[in-house]
C-alpha positions as CSV (number, residue, x, y, z in Angstrom):
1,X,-6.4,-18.6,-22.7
2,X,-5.9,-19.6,-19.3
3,X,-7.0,-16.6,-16.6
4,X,-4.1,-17.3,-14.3
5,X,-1.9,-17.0,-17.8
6,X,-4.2,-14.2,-18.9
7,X,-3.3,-12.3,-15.2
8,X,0.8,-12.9,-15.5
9,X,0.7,-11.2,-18.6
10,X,-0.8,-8.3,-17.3
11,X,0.4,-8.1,-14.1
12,X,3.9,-8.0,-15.8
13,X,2.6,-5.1,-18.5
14,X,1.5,-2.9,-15.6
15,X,4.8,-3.4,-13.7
16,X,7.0,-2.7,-17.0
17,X,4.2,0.4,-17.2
18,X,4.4,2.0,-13.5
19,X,8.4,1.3,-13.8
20,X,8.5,3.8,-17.2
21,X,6.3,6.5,-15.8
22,X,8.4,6.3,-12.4
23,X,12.0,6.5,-14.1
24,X,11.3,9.2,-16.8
25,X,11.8,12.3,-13.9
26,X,14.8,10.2,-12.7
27,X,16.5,9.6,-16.2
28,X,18.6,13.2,-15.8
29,X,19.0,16.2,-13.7
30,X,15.9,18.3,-14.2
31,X,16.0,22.1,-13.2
32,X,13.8,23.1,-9.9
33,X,11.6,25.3,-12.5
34,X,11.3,21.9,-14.8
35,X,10.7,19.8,-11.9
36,X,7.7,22.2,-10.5
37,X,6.3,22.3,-13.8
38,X,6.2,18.8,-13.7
39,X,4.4,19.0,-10.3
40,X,1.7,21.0,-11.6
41,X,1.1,17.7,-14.5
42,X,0.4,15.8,-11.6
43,X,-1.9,17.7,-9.4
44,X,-3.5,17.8,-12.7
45,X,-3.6,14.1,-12.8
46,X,-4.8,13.7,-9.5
47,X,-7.5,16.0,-9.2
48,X,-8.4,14.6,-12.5
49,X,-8.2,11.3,-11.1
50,X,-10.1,12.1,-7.9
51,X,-13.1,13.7,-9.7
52,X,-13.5,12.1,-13.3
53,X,-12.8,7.9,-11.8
54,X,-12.6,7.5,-8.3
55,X,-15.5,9.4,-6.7
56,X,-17.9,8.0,-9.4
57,X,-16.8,4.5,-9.2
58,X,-17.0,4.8,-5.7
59,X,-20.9,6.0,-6.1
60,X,-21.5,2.9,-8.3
61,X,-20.4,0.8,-5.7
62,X,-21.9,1.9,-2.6
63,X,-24.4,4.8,-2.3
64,X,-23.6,8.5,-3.2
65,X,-24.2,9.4,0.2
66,X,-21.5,7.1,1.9
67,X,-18.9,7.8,-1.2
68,X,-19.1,11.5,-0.2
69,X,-19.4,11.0,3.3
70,X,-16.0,8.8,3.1
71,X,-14.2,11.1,0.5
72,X,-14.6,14.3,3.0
73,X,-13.1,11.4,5.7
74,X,-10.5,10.7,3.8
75,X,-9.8,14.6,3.2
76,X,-9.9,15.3,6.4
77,X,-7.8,12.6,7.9
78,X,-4.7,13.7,5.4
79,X,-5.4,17.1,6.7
80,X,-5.2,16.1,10.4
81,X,-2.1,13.5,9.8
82,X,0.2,16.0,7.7
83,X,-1.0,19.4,9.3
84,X,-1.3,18.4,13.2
85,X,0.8,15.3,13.5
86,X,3.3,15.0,11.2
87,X,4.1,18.8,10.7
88,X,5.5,19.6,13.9
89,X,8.2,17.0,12.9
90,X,9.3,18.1,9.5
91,X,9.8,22.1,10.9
92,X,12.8,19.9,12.8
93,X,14.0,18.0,9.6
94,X,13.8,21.3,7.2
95,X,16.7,20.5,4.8
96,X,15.5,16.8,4.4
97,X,12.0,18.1,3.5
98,X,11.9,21.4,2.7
99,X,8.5,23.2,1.6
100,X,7.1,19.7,2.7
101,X,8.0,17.4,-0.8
102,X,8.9,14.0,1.9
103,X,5.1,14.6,3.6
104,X,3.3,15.2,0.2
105,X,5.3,12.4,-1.6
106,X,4.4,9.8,1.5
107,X,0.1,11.0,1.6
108,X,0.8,10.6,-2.2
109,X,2.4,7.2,-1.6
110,X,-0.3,5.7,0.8
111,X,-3.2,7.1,-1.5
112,X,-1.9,5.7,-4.5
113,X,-1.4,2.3,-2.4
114,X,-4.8,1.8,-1.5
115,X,-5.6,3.1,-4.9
116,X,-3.9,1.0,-6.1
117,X,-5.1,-2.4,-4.5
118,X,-8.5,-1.6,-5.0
119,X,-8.0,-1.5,-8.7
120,X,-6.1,-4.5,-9.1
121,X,-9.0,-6.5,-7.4
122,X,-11.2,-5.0,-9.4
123,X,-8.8,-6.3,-12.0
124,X,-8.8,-9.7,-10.4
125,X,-12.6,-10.1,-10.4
126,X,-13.5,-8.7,-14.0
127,X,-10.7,-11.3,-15.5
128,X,-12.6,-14.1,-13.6
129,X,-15.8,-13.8,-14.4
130,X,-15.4,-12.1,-17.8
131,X,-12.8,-12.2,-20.0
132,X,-13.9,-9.3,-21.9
133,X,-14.1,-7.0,-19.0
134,X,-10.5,-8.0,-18.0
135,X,-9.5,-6.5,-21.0
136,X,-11.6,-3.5,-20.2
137,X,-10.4,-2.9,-16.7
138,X,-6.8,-3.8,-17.5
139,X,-7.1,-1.1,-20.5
140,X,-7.9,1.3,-18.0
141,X,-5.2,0.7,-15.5
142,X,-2.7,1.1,-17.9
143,X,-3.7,4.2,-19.5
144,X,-2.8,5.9,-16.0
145,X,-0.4,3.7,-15.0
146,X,2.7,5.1,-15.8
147,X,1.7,8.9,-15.3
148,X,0.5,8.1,-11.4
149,X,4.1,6.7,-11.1
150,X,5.3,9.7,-12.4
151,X,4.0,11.8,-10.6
152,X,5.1,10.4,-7.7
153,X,8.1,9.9,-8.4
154,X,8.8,14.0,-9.5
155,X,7.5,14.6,-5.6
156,X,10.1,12.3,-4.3
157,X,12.6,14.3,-6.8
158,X,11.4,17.4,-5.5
159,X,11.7,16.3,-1.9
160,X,15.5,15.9,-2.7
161,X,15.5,12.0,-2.5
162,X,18.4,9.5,-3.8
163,X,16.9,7.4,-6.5
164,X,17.8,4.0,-4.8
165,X,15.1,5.7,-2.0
166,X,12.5,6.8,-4.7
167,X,13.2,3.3,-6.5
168,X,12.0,1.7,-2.4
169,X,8.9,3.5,-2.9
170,X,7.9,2.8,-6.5
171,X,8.9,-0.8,-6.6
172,X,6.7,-1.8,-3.9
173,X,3.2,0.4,-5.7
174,X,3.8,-1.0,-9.1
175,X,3.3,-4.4,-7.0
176,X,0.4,-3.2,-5.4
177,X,-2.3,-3.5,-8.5
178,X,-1.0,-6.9,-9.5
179,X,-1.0,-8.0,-6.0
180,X,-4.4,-7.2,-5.6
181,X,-5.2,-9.1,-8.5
182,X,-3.7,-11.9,-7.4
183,X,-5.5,-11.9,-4.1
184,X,-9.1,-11.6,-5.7
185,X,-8.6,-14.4,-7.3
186,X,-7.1,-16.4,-4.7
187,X,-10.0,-15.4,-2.2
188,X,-12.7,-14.7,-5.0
189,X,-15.7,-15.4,-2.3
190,X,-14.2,-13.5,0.4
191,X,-13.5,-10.6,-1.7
192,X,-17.2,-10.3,-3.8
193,X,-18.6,-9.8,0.2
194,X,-16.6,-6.8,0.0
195,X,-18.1,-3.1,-0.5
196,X,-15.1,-1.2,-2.2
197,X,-16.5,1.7,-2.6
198,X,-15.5,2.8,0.8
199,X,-11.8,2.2,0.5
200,X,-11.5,3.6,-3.0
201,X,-13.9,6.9,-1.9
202,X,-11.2,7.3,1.0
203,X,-8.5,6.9,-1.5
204,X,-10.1,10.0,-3.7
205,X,-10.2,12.3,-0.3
206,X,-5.9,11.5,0.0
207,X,-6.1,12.0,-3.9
208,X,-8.1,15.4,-3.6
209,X,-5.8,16.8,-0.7
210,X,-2.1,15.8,-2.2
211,X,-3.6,17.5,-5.5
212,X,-5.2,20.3,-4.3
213,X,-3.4,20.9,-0.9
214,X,0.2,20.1,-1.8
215,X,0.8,19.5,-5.6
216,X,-1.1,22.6,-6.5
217,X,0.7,24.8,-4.3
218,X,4.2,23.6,-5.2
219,X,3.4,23.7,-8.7
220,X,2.9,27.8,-8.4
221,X,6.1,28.3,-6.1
222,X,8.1,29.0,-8.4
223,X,7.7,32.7,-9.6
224,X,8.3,32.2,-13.9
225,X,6.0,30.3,-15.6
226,X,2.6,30.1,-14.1
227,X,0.6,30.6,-17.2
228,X,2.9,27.4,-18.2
229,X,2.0,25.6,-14.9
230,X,-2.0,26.3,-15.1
231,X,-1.7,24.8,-18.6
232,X,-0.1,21.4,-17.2
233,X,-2.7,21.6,-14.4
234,X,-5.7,21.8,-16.9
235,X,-3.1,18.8,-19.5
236,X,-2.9,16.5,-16.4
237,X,-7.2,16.6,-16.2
238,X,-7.7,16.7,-19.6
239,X,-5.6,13.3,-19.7
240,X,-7.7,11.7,-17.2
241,X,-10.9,13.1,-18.9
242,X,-9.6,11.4,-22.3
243,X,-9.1,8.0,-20.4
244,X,-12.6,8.0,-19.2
245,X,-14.2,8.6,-23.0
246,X,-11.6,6.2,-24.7
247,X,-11.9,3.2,-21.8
């Protein structure tokens, strides 16, 4: 079969995928206690995420020392944009955003973007130059597919946000993978120059701080069911664990 054929096909299986993970928080009105619980799934997931994919690809594509180096940058810059600049601002727009939700949904949001366009080049390449490996990488993608959009989406829930907003948000991102497809194959030379590593060991330091700095902390507000909430936490890296031994 054709690649650009092979590609469409995909590209419109991971759109149909991100668009069912970000609907199913959306789909009725979920308590505050259901909607934390929720919450801790995904700081699950993205810790999971963070540790058991993205900082190990990252080593494999540029040196271990660099991959670190660029995941405490990326920390660190979160830290500095949500803490120092953008805080000041959301302690004047309290009932838009209270405990935070609209800051840790947007660092979600631009993490998961570059995230996101990252793995759809990667995407782009492997379906180039080896059919096989397509099938590999575009396993992969859709095994978390839908639960990164979900989790996303329950932030933006959380953060008290009309679903024709949330729906601006996850529309674009479950673009971003096939976009990036598309453009490594449209610019294949240009984009084999390119040391990825970097960009995708940034992406795990925004992946680290939204789950460990925002998710995990919103997931134990609530005062009933934290037993319940450190199960999801440990269900959400499980799930990423089982991805990596199954893709």
């Amino acid at each position: 079969m054709d690649s650009l054929l092979v590609l469409l096909i995909y590209s419109i299986a991971i759109v149909v995928a991100a668009l069912i993970g970000a609907i199913l928080p959306l789909i009725r009105n979920w308590s505050s206690l259901q909607l934390h619980l929720f919450t801790a799934l995904s700081a699950g997931v993205f810790i999971g995420a963070a540790f058991l994919h993205m900082i190990p690809d990252a080593m494999e594509m540029t040196s271990t020392h660099s991959a670190l180096l660029f995941v405490l940058i990326g920390f660190i810059f979160i830290l500095f944009a949500e803490r120092v600049i953008m805080h000041s601002h959301a302690k004047e727009c309290v009932e838009m955003c209270e405990h935070d939700h609209m800051l840790t949904g947007f660092t979600a949001f631009f993490g998961l973007m570059i995230h996101s366009i990252i793995a759809g080049i990667g995407l782009g390449v492997a379906v180039l130059v080896e059919p096989t490996l397509g099938v590999i990488v575009f396993a992969a993608i859709m095994a978390h597919e839908s639960i990164e959009l979900f989790s996303l989406s329950t932030v933006f829930k959380l953060a008290r946000f009309e679903n024709k907003k949330i729906f601006a948000f996850v529309i674009p991102l479950s673009l971003m993978k096939p976009a990036g497809a598309w453009i490594a194959i449209l610019a294949f030379e240009i984009v084999a120059k390119i040391e990825l590593g970097i960009p995708l060991a940034l992406a795990a330091g925004t992946f680290l701080y939204v789950g460990i700095c925002d998710l995990l902390p919103e997931a134990f507000h609530e005062e009933k069911k934290r037993y319940s909430g450190f199960i999801l936490v440990l269900t959400g890296i499980a799930i990423m664990y089982a991805i990596g031994l199954f893709i």
